[in-house]
N, C-alpha and C positions, 0 to 999 in steps of 0.2 A: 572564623573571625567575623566579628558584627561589619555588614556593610554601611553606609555612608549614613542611611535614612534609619536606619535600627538603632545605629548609635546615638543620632541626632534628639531621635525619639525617645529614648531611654535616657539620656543627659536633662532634656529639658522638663521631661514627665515627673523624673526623679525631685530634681532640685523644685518644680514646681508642686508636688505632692507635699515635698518639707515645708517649704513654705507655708503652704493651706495649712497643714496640721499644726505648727507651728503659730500662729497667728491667734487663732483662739485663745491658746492654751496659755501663750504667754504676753496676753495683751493688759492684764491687769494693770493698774497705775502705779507705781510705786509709792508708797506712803512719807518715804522722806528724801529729799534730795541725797543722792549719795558724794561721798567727800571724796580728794586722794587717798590713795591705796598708793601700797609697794609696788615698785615694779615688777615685769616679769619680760619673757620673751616671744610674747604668740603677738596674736596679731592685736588684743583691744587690752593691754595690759602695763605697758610702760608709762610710767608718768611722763608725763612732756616737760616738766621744768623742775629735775633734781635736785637737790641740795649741791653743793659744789663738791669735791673731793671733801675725806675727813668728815662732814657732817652727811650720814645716809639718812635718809629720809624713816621717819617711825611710821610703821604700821598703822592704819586706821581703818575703821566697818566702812565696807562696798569699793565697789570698782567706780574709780574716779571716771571723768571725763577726757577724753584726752582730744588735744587741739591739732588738728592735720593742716598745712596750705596746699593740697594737693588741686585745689580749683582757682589759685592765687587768690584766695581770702583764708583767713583761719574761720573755721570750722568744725563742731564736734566729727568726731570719726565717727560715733556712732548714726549722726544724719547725713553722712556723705554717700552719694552713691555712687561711691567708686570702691572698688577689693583693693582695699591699703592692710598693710602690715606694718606697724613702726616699733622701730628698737630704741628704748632710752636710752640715755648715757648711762643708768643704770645698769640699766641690763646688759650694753655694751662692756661694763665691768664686771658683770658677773661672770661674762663667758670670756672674758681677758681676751678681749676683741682692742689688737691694736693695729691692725690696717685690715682693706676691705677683702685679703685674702683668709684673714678667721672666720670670714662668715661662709667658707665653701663647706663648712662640716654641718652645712644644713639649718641656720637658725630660722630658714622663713624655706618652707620647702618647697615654694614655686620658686624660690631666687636659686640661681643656679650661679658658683664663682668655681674658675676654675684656672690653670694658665696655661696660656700659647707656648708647647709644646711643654717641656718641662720649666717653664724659664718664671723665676717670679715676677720678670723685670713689665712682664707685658699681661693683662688680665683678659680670658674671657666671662663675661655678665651673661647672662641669660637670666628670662624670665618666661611662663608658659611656651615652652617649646621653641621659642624666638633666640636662639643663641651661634651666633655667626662663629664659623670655625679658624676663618683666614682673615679675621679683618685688624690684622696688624700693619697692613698692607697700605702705605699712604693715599690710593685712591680707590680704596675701600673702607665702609663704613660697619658702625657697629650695628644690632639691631634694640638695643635696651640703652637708653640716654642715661645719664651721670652727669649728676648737676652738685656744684657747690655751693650753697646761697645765692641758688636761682644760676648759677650760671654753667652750662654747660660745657661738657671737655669733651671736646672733638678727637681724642687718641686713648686708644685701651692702653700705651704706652705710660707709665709714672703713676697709675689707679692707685699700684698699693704703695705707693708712699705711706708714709705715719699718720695717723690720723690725729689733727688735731684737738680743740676741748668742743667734741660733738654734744651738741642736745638732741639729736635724734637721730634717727637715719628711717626716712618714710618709702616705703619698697608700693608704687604705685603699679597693680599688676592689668595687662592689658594693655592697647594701642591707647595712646595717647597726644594723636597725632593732632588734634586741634589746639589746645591751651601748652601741648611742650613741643610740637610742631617733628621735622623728620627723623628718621631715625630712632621712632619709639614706637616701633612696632608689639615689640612686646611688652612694653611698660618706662617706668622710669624709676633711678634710685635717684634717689635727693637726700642731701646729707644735708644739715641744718645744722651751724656751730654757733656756738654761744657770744654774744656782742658784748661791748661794756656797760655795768652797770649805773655808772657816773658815782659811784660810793668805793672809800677804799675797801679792802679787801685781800682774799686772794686763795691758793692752794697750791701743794706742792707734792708730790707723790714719786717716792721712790722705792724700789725694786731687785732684787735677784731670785735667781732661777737655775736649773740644772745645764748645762750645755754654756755655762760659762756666760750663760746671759744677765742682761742688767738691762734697767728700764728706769726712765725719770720723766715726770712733767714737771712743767710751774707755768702756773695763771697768776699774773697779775692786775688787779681792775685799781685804777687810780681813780681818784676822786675827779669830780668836775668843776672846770677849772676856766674860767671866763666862758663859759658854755660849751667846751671839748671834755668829753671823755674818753680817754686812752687805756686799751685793753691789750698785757705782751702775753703771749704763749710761746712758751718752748717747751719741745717733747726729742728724746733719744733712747732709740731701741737696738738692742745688740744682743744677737745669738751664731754660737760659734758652727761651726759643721757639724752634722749630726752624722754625716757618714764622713768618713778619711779618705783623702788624698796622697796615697804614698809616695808621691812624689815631689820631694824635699823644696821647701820653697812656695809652693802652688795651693794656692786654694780650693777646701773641700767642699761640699756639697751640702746644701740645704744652708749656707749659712746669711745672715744680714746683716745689718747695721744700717740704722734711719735718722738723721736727726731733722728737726725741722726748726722754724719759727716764725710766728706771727703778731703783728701789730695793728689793731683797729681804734680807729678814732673816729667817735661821734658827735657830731655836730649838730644842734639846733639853733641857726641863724636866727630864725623867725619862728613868730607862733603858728602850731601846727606844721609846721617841717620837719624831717630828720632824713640826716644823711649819714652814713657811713662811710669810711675808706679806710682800705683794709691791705695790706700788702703780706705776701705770706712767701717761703720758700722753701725745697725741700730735698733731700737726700737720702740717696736710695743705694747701698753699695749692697749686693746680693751676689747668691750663685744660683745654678739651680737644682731642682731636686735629683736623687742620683739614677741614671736611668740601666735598669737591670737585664740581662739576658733571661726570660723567664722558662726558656725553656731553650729547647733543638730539634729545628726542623719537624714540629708537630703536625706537618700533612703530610708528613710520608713523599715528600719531594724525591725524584730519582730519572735518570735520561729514559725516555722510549716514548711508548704513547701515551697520551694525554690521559685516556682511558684507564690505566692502568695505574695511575694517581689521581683517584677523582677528585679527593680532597685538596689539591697541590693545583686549583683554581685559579688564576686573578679573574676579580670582577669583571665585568665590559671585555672580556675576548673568549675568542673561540681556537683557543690552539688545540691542534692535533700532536702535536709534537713536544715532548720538552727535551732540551737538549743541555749539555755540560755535566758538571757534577758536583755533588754538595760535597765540601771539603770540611773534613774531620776538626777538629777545633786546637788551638793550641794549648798546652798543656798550663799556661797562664791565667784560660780565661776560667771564670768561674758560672757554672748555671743556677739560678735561684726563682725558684719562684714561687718559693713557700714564706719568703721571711724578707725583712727589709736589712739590707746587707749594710752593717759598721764601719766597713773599710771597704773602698773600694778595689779591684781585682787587681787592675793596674792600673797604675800612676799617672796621670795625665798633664800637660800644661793647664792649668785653669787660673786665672785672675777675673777678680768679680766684674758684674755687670754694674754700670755706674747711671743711674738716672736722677736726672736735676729738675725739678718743677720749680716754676715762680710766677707768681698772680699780683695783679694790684685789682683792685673791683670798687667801682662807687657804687653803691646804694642810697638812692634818695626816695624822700617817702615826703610826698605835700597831703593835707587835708584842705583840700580848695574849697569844700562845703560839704555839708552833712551828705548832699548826695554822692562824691563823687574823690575818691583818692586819686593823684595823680602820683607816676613811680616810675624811676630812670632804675635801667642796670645797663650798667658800660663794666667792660671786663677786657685788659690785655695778658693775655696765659703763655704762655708758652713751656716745652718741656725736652729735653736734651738727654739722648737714651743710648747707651751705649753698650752693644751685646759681647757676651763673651759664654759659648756654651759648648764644654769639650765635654760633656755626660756621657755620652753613648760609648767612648772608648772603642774596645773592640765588638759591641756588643748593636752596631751598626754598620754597613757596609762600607767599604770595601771591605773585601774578602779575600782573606792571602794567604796562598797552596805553600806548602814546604820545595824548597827549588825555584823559591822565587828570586826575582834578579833586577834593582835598581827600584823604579817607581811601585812596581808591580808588589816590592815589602810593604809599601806604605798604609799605615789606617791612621785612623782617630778622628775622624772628622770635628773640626776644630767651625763650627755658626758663628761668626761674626758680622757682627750689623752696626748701624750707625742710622739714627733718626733724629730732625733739628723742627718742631713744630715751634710756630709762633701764632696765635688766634687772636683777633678780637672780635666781642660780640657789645650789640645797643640792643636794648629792647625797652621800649618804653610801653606804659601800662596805664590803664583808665579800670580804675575799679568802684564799683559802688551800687547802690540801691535810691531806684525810684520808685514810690509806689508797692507795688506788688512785684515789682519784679527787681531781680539782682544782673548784675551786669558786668562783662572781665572786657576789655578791647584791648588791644595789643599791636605794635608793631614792632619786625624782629631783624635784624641784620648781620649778619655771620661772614667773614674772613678770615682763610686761611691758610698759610703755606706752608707744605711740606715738602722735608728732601729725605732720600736714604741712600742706602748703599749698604750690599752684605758681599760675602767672600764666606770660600767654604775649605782652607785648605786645610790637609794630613798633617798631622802632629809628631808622628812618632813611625816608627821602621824596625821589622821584625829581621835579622838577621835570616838566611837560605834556610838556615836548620829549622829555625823559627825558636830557639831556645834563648836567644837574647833581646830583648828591643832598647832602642835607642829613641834620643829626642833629636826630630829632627831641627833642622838650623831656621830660625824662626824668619825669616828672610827668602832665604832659595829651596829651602830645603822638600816641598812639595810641587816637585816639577818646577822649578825656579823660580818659586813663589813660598809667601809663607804668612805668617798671622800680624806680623810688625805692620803699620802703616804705612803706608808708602812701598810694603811689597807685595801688596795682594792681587790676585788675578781679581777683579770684581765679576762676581754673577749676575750681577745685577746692581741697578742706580735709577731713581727718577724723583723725578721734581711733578709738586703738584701744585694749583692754584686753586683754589673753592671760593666762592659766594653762593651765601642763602642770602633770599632776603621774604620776609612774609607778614601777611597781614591777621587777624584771626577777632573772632569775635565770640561768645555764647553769653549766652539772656536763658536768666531762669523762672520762669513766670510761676510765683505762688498762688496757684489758684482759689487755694483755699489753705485754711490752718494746715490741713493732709495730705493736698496733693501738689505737686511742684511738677511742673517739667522744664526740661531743659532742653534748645537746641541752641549749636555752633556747626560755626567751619574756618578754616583757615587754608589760605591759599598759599604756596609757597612755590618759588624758582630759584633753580639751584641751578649755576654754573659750574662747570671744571673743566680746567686745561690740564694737560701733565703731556711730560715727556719724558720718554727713555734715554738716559745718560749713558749708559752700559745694559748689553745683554750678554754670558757667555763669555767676557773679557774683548767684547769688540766695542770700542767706542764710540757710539751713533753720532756724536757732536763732529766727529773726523772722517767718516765710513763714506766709503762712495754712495751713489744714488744704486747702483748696481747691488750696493750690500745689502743696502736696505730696501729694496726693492726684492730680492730674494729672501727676505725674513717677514716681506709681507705688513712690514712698519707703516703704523700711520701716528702720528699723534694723537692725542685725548683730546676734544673740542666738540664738549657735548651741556645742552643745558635742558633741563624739564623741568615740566610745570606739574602741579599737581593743588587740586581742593580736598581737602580730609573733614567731610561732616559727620556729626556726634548729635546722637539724640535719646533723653533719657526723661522716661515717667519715675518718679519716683511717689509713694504714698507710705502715710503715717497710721498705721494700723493702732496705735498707740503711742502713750507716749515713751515705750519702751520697746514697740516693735515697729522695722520701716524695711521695705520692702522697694523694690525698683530692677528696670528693665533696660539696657541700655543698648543701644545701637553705635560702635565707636568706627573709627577708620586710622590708617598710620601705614606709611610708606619710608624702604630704607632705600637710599640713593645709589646708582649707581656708576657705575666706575671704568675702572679698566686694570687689567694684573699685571705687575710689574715682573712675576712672574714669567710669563712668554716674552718669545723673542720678539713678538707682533705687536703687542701691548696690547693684546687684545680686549674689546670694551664688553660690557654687560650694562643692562636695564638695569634699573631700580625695580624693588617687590613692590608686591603691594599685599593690604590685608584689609580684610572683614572682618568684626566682630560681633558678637548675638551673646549678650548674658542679661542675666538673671540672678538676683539675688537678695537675703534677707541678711536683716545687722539686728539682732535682739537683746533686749538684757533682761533678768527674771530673776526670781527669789530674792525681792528688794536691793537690786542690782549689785548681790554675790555672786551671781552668774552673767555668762557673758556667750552668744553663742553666734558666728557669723560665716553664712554660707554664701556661696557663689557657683555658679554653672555657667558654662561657656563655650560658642563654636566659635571657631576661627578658621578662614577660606586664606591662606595665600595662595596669591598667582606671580606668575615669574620667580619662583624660589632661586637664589643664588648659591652654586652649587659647584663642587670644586671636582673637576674629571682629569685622570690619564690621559692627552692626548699627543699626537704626533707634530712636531712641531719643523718650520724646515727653514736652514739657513744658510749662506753663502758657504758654512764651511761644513753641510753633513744635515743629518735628520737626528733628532732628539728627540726622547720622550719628555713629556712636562707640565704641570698642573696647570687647567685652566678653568677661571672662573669663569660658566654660563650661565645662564636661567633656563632653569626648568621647564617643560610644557605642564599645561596640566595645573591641579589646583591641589597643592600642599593644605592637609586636613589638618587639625589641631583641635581637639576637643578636652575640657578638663572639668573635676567638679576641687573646689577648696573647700576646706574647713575647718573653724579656730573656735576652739573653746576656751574660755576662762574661768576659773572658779574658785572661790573665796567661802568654804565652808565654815571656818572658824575664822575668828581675830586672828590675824599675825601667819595664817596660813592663805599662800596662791599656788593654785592648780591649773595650769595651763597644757593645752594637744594642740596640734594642726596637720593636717593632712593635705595632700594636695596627691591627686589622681589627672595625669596626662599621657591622653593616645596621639601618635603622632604617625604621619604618614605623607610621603614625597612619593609621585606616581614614578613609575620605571622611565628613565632617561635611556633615550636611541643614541647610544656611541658611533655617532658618523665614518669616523675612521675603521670600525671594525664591525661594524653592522649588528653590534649586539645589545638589547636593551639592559639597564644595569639596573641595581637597587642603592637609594641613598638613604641616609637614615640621618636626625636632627641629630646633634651630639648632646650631651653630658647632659640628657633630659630624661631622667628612669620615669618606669611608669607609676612607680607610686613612692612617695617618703612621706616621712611623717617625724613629726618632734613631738616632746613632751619637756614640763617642767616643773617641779617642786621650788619656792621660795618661804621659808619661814622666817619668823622673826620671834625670839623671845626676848624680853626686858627683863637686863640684869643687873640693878640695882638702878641706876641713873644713865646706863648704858644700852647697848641692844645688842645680841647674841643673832650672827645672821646667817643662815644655809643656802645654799642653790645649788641646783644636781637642774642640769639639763641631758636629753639625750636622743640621738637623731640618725634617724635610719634611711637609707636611701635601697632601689633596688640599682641592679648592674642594668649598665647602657652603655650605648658605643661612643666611642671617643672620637670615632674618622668617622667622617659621610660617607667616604666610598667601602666601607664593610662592614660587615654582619657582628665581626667580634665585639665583646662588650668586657667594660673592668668589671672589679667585683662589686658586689653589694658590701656595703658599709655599714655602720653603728658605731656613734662615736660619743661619747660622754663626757662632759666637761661639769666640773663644780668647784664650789670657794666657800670658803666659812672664813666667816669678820667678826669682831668686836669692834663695832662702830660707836662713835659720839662718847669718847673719852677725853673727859675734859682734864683740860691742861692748865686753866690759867686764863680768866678772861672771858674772850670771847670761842679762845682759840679749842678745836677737839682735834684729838686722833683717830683715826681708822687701821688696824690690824689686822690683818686679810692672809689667808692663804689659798693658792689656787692650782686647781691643775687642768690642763687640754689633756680628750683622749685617755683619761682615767686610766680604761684597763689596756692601753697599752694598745688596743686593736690596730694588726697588720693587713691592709688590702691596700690592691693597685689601683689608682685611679686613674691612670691611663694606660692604657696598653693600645699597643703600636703592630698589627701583623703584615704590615710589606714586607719586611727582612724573612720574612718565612714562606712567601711566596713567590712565580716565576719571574723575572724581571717584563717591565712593561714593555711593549713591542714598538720600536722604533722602524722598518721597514716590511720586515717579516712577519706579516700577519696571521701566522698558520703555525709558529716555531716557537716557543718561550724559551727563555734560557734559567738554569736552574745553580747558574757558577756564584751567585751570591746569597741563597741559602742560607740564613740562619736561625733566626726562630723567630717567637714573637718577642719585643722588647719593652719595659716598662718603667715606672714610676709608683711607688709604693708611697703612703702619705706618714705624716711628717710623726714619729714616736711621740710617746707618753711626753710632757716636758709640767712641770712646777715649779713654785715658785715661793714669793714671800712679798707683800708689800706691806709699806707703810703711807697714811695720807696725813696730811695736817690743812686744817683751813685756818687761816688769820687773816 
């Protein structure tokens, strides 16, 4: 394996060798301004301002320019020195991208989408190795920011709602801790939706598809109207279960239904002002994906010595002993782990998971002088998430022997949660140009309060013989508890409080036509309170001093400061090749886990960033080619361990978040081609190569250092994409085949096992811009996700296949709950049919 400085040196050598070569070769001037082009999906190919639904945009010679706000100014992308990737609304149609969980099958292959446990209700983001495992967690943060028209969403909870009428979605890779401030350690997504035009107008697009789905928009832009223009969007999505539920009544798996809708109204008071306000709302009724038994007891698990099953390890301990015994399977369950199973083994209680989002946002925008734009964003969000995940079946623990008697039938562990976020954020903004130099100032204020509460009871009961199972009584029926409200043991509950608040500044001083540099910093203090409501069914609001004093309880009452400076040379080697070096910084907040019975707190990370990179375009801007190289140092990494936990009634094992010793490495190189060899043809790659590496954490309780590993970040993927256009008579004849390969990486931090490597292919053929009558055309489209059908796991889970964690007995593991590894296979082939009309 390359050590620290080998690598260091080979990343930066490399990406700097392209560059040189590169620089010469393609520093020619272009001979004519190049116009819009068709979109595509790499990183320097989407147009920025699409034709609406119904009318797709015709093919024209060269790759256009496309407009970024990634520095709160628009900006060509191609003179920005930041590694942006942007998706048009285009392109987001071409891969029938209708919430942000389409984009996990790879369309930007440093963007990593993925969900918190099987569940679609909650999203984990990741970008260059930056992707947090447990932060669903109210006083735990994400590490990759989500913004909506600038305004940030403080919970991975309600992400994939539907997505409204987007113009872009700009994938910002890298710390971006000065201009989008905490929590963007590893970059930011910023979704961009389309405003009113103040001209009537509009578009409407309807849908079906196999799995009994249907899909509708309609944009309405109304004319303007004593100086308001008023913009409605409504969108609804529905697809039925892709695998079955046999039992009658109960909802199956994989399925959704989204509806939403939005209203914006723009206002210009005065000359040179605009303001916006926008209110929008959202509905989220899902399941989740179905989670598989892949196998049985694949380390050879069995009672004697340790030694004698070497493979039959848990991470972080050192037992000598494994004790109990793996019990045979019931003749019910079913093992699979070659194929994504239709029907589930057995019948579960399952009703969907329900999430509600609703926003109101003002955007105001002054031109106080040629030098200087002044800009309000005020945002009240809030989002209402309600779990319901009975997946696992038998194919999760407990574990139930034949001769069993009373509680000891029971399985199905039935995840049930309950989350109530409400935010607001102000942030006001000074943007403009003096002289030679550009200028962003900012101040930022953030408020937040969350609650939760989950319960984990047994669903169902196998009969002594084990040849019958039953549902249990949804009430008492697991140990006098059950999934109804108002009858759950809670394992947990806590309330939290947050305030940011910060300052931030960067100035880009153009020193010459060619070289610019840029430095900033921004300061930021973050507060948080939280308290534990419930741990384990014991209610801390009631508990003596003596209970909680034996669980080690304190409350959350922590605030930190932090300054994140950013420093960047950039230089114009032409006017088609530019090049820059950026020094960034970004820290993710920390918290405390709701998790333990202790509440135990954890630091905030922090991160370093070192990149390098060139944006070029050549062969009279039909080509397109943009590289990036990069080291990244965190320290403090937040990391989720096994540990021993102790309370008035007993010792338990139980996940805790720490921070890491040590400096979590992160190195990658990107790369996005575009290319335009003929009219009416785009040829688009990207690649993205990342090493990652978290030093061995010392398990206190058991004196054994362990290995963590970043999750859902492979070491290498890559996309590709074809888009043609042929003109067929008055109309346009349009293709897209994209296709996206990831390799296997792990899904837990605390183990070694990883899912499969993927390839996944999506494409759609339209007859666009068929005129109807007027002004009005149609759009005729067919599409499919996942083309050939490809079956891999995209998570897989190995606790259930290992010895149980040590709660006293640090020398003994026990091997009574045995069953394999467990999974999630992603989602079948699905197609469709739409229709668009614009009027």
């Amino acid at each position: 394996m390359l050590n620290s400085a080998s690598l260091r040196l080979r990343l930066l050598a490399g990406a700097a060798l392209t560059v040189a070569i590169a620089s010469p070769v393609l520093a020619a001037p272009a001979p004519t301004a190049a116009k819009d082009t068709a979109p595509a999906t790499a990183a320097a190919d989407p147009v920025i301002d699409p034709a609406p639904a119904g009318v797709e945009p015709a093919d024209q010679t060269g790759l256009g320019e496309i407009v970024v706000t990634a520095t709160k100014r628009e900006t060509n992308l191609q003179k920005t020195p930041i590694a942006i990737n942007v998706l048009s609304s285009q392109a987001l149609t071409d891969r029938h991208v209708q919430s942000l969980y389409d984009l996990a099958d790879g369309a930007v292959p440093s963007l990593r989408v993925a969900t918190f446990e099987a569940r679609q209700s909650a999203l984990t983001i990741g970008i260059r190795g930056i992707v947090p495992l447990d932060a669903n967690q109210p006083a735990r943060e994400q590490g990759v920011g989500v913004y909506i028209d600038g305004v940030y969403l403080g919970r991975q909870h309600g992400l994939n709602a539907a997505l409204f009428d987007v113009d872009r979605i700009e994938v910002l890779k890298g710390p971006q801790g000065t201009l989008f401030g905490r929590n963007t350690e590893g970059g930011a997504l910023s979704i961009v939706t389309k405003g009113p035009s103040g001209k009537w107008g509009g578009s409407a697009t309807g849908g079906i598809a196999n799995y009994g789905s249907y899909n509708g928009t309609l944009h309405v832009d109304l004319p303007e109207t004593y100086g308001v223009s008023l913009k409605l969007d409504g969108v609804i999505q529905h697809q039925d279960a892709t695998t079955k539920n046999p039992l009658a009544d109960q909802t199956g798996f994989n399925y959704y239904h989204r509806r939403g809708f939005k209203a914006t109204a723009r206002v210009r008071p005065i000359s040179g002002m605009t303001a916006d306000f926008s209110y929008d709302n959202g509905y989220d009724s899902n399941s989740p994906f179905y989670s598989q038994l892949l196998n049985v007891n694949p380390n050879g698990c069995k009672a004697g010595a340790q030694s004698a099953s070497p493979a039959c390890a848990l991470p972080g301990t050192n037992y000598t002993t494994l004790t109990g015994s793996v019990k045979p399977l019931p003749s019910q369950v079913v093992v699979n782990g070659d194929s994504r199973m239709k029907v589930a083994d057995i019948g579960v209680p399952q009703q969907p998971s329900i999430d509600k989002t609703h926003g109101f946002t003002s955007n105001i925008r002054w031109d106080v002088a040629p030098e200087i734009e002044l800009r309000s964003i005020t945002a009240w969000r809030g989002v209402n998430a309600t779990q319901y995940d009975n997946s696992g079946g038998y194919h999760r623990v407990p574990v139930v022997a034949a001769g069993c008697v009373g509680s000891a039938c029971n399985f199905s562990r039935y995840s049930l949660a309950d989350l109530h976020q409400n935010q607001f954020s102000q942030e006001f903004q000074a943007v403009g140009t003096v002289g030679q130099f550009d200028y962003v100032a900012g101040l930022y204020y953030f408020n937040e309060h969350i609650s939760d509460d989950a319960a984990t009871p047994n669903s169902l009961a196998f009969n002594s013989a084990l040849t019958t199972i039953s549902v249990l009584d949804p009430c008492t029926g697991s140990g006098g508890f059950g999934s109804l409200v108002g009858c759950r043991s809670i394992d947990r509950a806590s309330e939290v409080h947050s305030k940011s608040y910060a300052g931030y500044g960067q100035v880009t001083w153009n020193a010459t036509d060619r070289v610019h540099l840029t430095a900033g910093g921004r300061y930021t203090r973050d507060e948080k309170q939280g308290v534990l409501h419930f741990s384990r069914n014991l209610n801390y609001d009631t508990a003596t001093q003596a209970q909680l004093t034996a669980a080690g309880y304190a409350p959350l009452d922590a605030t930190w400061n932090r300054f994140n400076p950013m420093a960047t040379l950039a230089y114009d080697a032409s006017d088609t090749v530019h090049v820059y070096a950026k020094y960034a910084t970004g820290y993710r907040a920390g918290g405390a886990s709701s998790r333990t019975s202790n509440y135990q707190t954890f630091n905030p990370e922090d991160v370093k960033s070192y990149e390098i990179g060139a944006k070029t375009d050549f062969w009279n801007h039909r080509a397109r080619l943009n590289l990036a190289g990069y080291i990244m140092d965190r320290k403090n990494s937040q990391v989720d361990i096994s540990s021993i936990q102790t309370t008035a009634s007993g010792s338990f094992n139980n996940l805790v978040t720490i921070n890491a010793p040590g400096i979590t490495k992160i190195r990658g190189i990107e790369a996005d081609l575009t290319v335009q060899p003929v009219d009416g043809l785009t040829l688009t790659a990207g690649y993205a190569y990342t090493y990652t590496k978290i030093p061995p954490v010392l398990i206190a309780s058991t004196g054994v250092y362990q290995n963590f590993y970043i999750v859902f970040t492979p070491r290498n993927a890559a996309n590709g994409s074809v888009d043609y256009t042929m003109p067929v008579g008055d109309m346009d004849l349009k293709f897209h085949l994209d296709g996206n390969y990831s390799q296997a990486t792990q899904t837990f931090d605390q183990f070694a096992t990883k899912n499969d490597p993927a390839f996944i292919a999506n494409a759609r053929l339209a007859l666009a811009n068929i005129h109807v009558g007027g002004n009005n055309a149609v759009t005729i489209s067919a599409w499919v996700r996942n083309l050939f059908d490809k079956q891999y796991v995209f998570r897989r889970d190995p606790s259930n296949s290992l010895p149980g964690a040590p709660t006293t007995n640090l020398t003994s593991g026990s091997v009574n709950n045995v069953l394999g590894d467990y999974g999630n296979f992603n989602a079948p082939r699905t197609y469709g049919m739409e229709a668009s009309v614009k009027f």
